[in-house]
Structure formats: C-alpha cells, structure tokens
MILUMZA-844156 format. One record per residue: residue in one letter; z, y, x of N, C-alpha, C in turn. Coordinates in Angstrom, 1 decimal, always signed. Atoms other than C-alpha are relative to their C-alpha. Example, Ala and Ser with C-alpha at 12.3 -4.5 7.8 and 13.67 -1.06 7.14 Angstrom:
MILUMZA-844156
[zagu 'A', [+0.0, -1.2, +0.9], [+7.8, -4.5, +12.3], [+0.0, +1.2, +0.9]],
[zagu 'S', [+0.0, -1.1, -0.9], [+7.1, -1.1, +13.7], [+0.8, +1.1, -0.8]],
//
This chain:
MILUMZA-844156
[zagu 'X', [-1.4, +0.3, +0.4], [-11.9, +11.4, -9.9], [-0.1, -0.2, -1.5]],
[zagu 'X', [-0.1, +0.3, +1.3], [-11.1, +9.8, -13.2], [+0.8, +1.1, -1.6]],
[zagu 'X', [-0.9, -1.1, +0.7], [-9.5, +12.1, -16.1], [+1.2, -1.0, -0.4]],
[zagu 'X', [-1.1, +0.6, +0.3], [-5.8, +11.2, -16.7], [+0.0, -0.4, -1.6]],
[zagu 'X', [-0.3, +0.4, +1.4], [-5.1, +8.7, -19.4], [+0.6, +0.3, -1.1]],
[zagu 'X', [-1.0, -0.8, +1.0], [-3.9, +9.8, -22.8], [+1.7, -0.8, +0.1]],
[zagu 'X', [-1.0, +0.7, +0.2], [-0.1, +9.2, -22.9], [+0.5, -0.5, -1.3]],
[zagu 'X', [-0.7, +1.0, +1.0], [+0.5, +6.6, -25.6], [+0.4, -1.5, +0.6]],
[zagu 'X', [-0.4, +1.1, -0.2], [+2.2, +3.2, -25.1], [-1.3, -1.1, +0.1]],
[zagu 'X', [+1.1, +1.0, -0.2], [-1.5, +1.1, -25.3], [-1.0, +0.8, +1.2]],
[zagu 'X', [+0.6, -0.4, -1.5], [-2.8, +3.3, -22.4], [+1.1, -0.1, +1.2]],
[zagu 'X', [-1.1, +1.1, -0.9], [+0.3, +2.3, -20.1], [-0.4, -1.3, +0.3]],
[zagu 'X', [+0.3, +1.4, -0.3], [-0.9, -1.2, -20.8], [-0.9, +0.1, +1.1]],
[zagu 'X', [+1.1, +0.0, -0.6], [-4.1, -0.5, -19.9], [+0.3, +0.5, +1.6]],
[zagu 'X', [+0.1, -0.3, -1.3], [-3.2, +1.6, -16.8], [+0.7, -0.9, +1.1]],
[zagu 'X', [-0.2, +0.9, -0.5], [-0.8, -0.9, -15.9], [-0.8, -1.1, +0.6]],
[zagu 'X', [+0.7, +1.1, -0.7], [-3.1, -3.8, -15.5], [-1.3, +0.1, +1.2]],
[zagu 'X', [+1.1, -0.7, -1.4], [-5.6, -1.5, -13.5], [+0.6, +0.1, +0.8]],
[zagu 'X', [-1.1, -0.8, -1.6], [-3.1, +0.0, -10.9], [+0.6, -1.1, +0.3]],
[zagu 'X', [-0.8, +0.8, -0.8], [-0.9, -2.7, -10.7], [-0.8, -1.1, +1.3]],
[zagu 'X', [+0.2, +1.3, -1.1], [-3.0, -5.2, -8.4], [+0.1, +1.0, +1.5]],
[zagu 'X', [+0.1, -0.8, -0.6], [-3.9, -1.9, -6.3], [+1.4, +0.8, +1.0]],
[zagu 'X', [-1.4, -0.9, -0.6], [-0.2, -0.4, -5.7], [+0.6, -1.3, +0.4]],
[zagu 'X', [-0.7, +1.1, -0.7], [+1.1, -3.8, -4.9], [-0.7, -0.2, +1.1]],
[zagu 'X', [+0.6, -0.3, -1.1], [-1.4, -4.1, -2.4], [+0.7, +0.7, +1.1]],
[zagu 'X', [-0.1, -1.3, -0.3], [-0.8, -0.7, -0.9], [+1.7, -0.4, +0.5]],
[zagu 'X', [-1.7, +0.0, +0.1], [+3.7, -1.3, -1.4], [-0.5, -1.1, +1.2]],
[zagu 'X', [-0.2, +1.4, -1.0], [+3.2, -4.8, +0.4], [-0.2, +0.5, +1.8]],
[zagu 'X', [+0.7, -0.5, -1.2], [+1.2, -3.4, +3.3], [+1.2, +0.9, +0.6]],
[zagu 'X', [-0.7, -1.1, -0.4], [+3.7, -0.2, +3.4], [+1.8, -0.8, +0.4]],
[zagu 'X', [-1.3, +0.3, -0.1], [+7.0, -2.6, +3.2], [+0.2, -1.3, -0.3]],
[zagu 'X', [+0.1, +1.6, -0.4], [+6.3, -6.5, +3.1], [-0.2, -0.4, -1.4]],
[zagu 'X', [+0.2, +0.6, +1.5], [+5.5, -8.4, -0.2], [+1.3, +0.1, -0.8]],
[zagu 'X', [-1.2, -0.2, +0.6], [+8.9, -8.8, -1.7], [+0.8, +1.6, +0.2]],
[zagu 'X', [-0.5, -1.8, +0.2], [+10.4, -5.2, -1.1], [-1.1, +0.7, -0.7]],
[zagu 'X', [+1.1, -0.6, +0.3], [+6.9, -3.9, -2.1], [+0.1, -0.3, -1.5]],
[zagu 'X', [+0.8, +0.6, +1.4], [+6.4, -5.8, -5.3], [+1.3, +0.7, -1.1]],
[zagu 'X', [-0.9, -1.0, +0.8], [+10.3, -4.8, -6.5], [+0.1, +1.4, -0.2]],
[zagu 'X', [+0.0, -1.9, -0.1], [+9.8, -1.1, -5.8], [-1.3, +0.5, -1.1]],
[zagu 'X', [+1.1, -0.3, +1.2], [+6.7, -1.5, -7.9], [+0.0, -0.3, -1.3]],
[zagu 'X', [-0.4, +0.4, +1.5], [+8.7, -3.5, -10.8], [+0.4, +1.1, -0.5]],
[zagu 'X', [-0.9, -0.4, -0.1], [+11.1, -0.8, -10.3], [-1.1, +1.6, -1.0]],
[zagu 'X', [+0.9, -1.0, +0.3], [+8.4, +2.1, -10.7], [-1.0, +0.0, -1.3]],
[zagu 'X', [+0.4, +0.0, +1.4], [+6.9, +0.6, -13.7], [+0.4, +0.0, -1.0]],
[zagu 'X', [-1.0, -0.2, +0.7], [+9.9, +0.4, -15.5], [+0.2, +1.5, +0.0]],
[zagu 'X', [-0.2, -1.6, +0.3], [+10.5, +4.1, -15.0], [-1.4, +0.9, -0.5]],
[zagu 'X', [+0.6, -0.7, +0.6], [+7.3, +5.0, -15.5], [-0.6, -0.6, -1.5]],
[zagu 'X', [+0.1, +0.7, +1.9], [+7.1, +2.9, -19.1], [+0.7, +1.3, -0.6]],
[zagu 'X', [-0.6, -1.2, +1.2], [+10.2, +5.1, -19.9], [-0.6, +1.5, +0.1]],
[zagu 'X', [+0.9, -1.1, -0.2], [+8.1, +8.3, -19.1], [-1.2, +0.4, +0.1]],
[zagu 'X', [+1.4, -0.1, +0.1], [+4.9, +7.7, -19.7], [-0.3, +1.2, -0.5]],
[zagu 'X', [+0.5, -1.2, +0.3], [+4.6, +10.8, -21.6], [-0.8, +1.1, +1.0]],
[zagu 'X', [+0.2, -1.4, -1.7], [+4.6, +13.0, -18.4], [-0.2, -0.8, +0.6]],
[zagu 'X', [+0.7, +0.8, -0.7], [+3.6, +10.1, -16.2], [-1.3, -0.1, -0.6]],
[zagu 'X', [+1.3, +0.4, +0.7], [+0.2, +9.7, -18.5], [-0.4, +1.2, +0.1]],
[zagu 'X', [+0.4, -1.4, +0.1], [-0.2, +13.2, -18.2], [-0.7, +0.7, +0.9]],
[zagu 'X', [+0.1, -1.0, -2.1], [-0.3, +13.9, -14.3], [-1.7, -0.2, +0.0]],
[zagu 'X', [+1.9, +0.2, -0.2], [-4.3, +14.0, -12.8], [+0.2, -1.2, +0.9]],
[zagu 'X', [+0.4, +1.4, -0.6], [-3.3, +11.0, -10.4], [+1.1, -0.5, -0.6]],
[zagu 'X', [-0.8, +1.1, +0.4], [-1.0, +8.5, -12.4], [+0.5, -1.5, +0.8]],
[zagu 'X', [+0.0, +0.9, -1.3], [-1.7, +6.1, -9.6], [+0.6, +0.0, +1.2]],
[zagu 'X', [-0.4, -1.0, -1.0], [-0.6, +8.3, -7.3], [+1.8, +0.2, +0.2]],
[zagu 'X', [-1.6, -0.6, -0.1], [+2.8, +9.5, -8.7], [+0.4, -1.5, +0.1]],
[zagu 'X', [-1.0, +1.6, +0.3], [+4.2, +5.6, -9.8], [-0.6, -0.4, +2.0]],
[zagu 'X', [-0.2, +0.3, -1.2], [+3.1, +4.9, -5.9], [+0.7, +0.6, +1.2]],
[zagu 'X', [-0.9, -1.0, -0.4], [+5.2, +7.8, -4.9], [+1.3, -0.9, -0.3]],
[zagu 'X', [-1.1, +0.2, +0.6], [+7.7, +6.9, -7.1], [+0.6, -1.3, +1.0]],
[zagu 'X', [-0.1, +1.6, -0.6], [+7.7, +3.1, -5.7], [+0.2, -0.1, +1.3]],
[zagu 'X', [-0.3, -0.4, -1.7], [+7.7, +4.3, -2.0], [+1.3, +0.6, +0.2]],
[zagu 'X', [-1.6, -0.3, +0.6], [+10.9, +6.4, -3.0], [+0.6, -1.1, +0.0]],
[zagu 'X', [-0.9, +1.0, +0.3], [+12.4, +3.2, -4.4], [+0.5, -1.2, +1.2]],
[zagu 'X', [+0.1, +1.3, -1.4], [+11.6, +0.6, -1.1], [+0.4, +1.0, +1.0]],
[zagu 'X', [-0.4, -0.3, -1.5], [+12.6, +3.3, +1.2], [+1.5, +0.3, +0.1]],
[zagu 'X', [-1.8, -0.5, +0.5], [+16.2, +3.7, -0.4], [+0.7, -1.2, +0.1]],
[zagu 'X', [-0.6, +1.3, -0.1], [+16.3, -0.1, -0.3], [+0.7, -0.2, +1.6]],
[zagu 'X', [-0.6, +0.2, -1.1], [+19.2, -1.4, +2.0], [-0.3, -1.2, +1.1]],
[zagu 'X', [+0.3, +1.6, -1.1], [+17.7, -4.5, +3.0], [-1.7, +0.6, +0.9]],
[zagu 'X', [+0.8, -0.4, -0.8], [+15.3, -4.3, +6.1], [-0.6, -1.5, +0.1]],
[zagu 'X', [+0.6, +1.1, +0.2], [+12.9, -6.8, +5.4], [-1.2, -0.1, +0.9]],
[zagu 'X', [+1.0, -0.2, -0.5], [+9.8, -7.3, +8.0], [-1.2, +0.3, -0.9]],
[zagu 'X', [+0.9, -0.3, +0.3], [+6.7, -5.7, +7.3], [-1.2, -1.0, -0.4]],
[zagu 'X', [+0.9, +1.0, -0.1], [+4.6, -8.5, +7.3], [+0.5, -1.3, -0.1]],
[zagu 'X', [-0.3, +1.4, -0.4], [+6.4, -11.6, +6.1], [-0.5, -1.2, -0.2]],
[zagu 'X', [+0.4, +1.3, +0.0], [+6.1, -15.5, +6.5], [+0.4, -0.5, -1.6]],
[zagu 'X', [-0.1, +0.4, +1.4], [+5.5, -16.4, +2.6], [-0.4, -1.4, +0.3]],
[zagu 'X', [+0.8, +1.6, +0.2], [+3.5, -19.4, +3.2], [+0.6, -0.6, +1.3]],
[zagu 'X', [-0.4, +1.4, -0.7], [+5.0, -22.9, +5.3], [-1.1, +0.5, +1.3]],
[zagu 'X', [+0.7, -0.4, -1.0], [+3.7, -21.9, +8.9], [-1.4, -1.0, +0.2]],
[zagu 'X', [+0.9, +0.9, -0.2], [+1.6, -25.2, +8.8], [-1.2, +0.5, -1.0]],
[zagu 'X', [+0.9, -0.5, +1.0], [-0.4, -23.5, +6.1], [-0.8, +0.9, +0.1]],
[zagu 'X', [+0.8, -0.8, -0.6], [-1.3, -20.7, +7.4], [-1.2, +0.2, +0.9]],
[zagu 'X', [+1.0, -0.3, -0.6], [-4.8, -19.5, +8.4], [+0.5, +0.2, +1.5]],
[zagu 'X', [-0.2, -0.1, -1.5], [-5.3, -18.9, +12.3], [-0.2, +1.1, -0.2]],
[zagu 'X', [+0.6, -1.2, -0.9], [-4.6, -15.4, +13.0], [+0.8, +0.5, +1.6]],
[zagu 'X', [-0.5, -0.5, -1.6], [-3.6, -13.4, +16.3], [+1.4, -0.6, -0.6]],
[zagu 'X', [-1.9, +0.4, -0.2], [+0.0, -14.4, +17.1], [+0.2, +1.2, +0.2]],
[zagu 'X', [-0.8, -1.3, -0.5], [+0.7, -10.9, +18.4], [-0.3, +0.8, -1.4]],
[zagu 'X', [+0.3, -1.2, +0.7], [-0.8, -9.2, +15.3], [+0.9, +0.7, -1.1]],
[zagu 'X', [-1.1, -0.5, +1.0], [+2.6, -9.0, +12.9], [+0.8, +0.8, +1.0]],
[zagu 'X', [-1.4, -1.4, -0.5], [+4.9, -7.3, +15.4], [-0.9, +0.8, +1.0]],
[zagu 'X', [+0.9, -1.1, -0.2], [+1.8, -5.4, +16.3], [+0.2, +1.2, -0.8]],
[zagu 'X', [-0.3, -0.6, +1.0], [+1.5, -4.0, +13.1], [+1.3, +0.4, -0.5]],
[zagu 'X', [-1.7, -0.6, +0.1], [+5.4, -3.3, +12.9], [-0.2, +1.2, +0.9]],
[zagu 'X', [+0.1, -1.7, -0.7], [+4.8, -0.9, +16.0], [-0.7, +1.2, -0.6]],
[zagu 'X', [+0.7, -1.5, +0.3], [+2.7, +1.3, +14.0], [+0.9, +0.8, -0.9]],
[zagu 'X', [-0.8, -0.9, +0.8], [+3.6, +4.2, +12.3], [+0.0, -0.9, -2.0]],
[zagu 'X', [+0.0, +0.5, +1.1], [+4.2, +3.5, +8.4], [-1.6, +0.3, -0.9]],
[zagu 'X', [+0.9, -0.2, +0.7], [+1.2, +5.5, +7.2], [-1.4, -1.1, +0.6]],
[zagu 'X', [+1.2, +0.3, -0.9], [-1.3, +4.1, +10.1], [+0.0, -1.8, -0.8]],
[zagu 'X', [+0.0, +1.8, +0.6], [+0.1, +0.0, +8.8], [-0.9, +0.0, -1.0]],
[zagu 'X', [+0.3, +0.2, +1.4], [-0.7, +0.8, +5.2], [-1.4, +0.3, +0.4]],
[zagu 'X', [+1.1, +0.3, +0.1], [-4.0, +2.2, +5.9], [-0.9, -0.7, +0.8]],
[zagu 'X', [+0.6, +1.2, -0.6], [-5.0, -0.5, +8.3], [-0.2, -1.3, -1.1]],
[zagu 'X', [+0.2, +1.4, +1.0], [-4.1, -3.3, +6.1], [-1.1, +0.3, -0.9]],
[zagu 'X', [+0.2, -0.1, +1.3], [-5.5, -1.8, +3.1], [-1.7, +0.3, +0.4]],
[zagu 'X', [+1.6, -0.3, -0.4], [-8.9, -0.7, +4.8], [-0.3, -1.4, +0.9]],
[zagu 'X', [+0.7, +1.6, -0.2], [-9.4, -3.9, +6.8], [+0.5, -1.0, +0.0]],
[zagu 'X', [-0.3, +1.4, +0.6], [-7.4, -6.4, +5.2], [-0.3, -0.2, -1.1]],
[zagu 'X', [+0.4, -0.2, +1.5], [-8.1, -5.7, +1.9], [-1.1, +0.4, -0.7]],
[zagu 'X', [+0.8, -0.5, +0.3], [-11.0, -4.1, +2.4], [-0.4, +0.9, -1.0]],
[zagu 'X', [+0.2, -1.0, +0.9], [-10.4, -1.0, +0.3], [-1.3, +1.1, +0.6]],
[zagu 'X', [+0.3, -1.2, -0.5], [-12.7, +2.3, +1.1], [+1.1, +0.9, +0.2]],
[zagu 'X', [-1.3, -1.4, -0.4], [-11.2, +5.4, +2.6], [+0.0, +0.5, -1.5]],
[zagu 'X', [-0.1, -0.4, +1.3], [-11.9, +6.5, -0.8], [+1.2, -0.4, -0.7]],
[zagu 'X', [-0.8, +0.8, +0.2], [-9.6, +4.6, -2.4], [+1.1, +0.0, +0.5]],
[zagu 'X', [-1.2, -0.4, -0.4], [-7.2, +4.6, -0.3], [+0.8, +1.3, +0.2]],
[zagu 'X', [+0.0, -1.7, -0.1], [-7.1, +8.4, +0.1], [+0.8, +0.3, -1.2]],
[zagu 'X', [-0.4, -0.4, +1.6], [-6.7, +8.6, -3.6], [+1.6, -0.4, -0.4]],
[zagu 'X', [-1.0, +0.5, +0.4], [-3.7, +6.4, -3.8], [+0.9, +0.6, +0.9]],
[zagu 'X', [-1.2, -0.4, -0.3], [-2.1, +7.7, -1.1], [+0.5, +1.6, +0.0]],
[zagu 'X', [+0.3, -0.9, +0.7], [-2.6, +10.7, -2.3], [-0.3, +1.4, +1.6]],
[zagu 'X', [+0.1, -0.4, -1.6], [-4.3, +12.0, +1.1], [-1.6, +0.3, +0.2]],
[zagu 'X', [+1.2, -0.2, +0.1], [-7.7, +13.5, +2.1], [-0.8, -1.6, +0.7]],
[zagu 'X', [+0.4, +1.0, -0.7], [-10.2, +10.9, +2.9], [-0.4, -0.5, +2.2]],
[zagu 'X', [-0.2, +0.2, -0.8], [-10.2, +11.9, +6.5], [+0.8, -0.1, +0.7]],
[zagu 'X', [-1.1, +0.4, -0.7], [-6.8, +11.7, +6.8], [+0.4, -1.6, +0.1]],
[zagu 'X', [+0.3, +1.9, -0.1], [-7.5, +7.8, +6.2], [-0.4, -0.3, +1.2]],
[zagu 'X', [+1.2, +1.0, -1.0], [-10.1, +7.6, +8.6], [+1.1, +0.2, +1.4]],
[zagu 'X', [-1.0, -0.8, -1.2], [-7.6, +9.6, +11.5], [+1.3, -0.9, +0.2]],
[zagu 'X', [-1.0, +1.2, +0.1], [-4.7, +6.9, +10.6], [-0.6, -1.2, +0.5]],
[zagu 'X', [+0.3, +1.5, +0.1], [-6.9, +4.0, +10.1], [-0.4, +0.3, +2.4]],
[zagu 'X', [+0.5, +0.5, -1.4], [-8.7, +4.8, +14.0], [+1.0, +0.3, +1.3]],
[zagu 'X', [-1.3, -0.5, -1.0], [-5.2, +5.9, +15.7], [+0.6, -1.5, -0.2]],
[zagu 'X', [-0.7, +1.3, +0.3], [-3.4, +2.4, +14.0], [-1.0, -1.3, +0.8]],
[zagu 'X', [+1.0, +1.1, -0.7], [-6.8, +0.6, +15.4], [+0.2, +0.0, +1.7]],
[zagu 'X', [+0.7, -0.8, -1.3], [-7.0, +2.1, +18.7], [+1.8, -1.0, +0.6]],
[zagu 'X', [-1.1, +0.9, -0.1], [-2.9, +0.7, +19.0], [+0.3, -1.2, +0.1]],
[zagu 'X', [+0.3, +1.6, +0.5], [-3.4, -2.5, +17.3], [-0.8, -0.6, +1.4]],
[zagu 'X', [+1.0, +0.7, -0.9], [-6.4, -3.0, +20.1], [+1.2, +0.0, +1.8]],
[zagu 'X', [-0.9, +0.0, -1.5], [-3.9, -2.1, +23.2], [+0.9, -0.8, -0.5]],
[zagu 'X', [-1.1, +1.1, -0.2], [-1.2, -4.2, +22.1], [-0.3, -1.3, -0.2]],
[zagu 'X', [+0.4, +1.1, +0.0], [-3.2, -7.0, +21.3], [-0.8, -0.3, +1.4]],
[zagu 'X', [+0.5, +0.3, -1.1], [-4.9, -6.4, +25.0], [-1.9, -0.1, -0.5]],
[zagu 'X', [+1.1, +0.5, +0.9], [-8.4, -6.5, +23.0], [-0.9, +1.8, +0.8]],
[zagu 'X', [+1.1, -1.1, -0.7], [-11.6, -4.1, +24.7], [-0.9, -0.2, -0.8]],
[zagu 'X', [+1.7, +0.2, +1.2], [-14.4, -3.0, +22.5], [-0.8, +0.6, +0.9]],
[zagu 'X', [+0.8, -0.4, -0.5], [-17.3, -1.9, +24.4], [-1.2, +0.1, -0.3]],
[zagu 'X', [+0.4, -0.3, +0.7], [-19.1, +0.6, +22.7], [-1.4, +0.4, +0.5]],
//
C-alpha cells in the first residue's frame, strides 16, 4: 500500500489524474457511465474543497469512491447499469443476454465482475478501491460468475 499523499493543492492534481481513470471505471461498472462519471465529478469537487483531510486518509482512493457511491446512490434518476452509448450498429458482438444479466447481480458482485474481467483489474486493485479484502473480491467476482453462467445457459466443464 502506497503512503497517503501530502495535502497540498499540486498533490490533488496529481492524485486526481491517477484515480480518476480508475474510480470511473469502478462508478460506471457500479451505476452505468453517465450516473458514474457525475457522482465522480461530484466527489472531486468535494474532495478539491477538502483535500486537507481527504489528502490525509491512508486510502484517498478509497474515501472519494465512497464518497461518489454516496452521491449515485441518492441520485433520483434510475439509469441502467450498463448503457447503449454507442449507435447499436457500432457495437462489438457481445452476448445479447449479458446486460440484463449483469443487472440481476447483486451491486457489489456487477462491479467486481466488470472491473476483474472487463477491465481486467487484479483482485488487488480492486480490493483496494473497494475498500474490501482481496478475498472478498475473489467470493463476489465467483458468485457474480457462477450467475452470469446460469443465466446466460453457459457450462464450463472443469
């Protein structure tokens, strides 16, 4: 684990531009690109004006992804989990069943699905952000799989 950045206004930048690709990620996954991405404008903004004590905590990553999860879950609009950004004709081939698959899951199991095999984070990583041990990754991510594979009708044979 990294040591928390000093809190001055040119380490905000800096943590800013590290975290942000990371917690948008993470938001989108947890609450669809557009809800995700505001909750994370929303959370940067607050944590600019408090960086003092936000620069201070041991996970800074951590809390503004808190914070931002707070913000998208207070939101009144119910936006799908997974939405159609790009012109359907555009879109890559994937499963048809696999967006209102991923809606059945629980909230924690989505995020760390996406983020472990769409994104290809480590449990590490994801652990860290969601501020969760790494086996509670693995225990989400193979409960979210194990669902995903029955509702898509899909047999692995091990």
């Amino acid at each position: 684990m990294t040591s928390p950045p000093v809190a001055t206004p040119g380490a905000f930048t800096s943590f800013a531009k590290e975290a942000e690709p990371r917690l948008r990620h993470a938001l989108a996954a947890a609450f669809g690109v557009q809800r995700g991405r505001e909750a994370l404008t929303d959370a940067l903004a607050y944590t600019w004006e408090h960086w003092e004590r936000v620069g201070s905590v041991d996970n800074p990553s951590g809390y503004v992804y808190r914070i931002a999860y707070r913000y998208a879950s207070r939101s009144d609009r119910r936006l799908s989990p997974v939405p159609q950004v790009v012109p359907p004709d555009q879109l890559p081939w994937i499963e048809p069943g696999l967006s209102a698959a991923l809606t059945r899951l629980s909230p924690m199991q989505r995020q760390v699905v996406v983020l472990v095999e769409g994104f290809e984070w480590t449990h590490r990583e994801t652990a860290e952000l969601l501020d969760v041990a790494p086996s509670t990754v693995q225990k989400h991510l193979e409960r979210g799989l194990v669902k995903l594979r029955a509702a898509l009708g899909v047999n692995i044979d091990v």
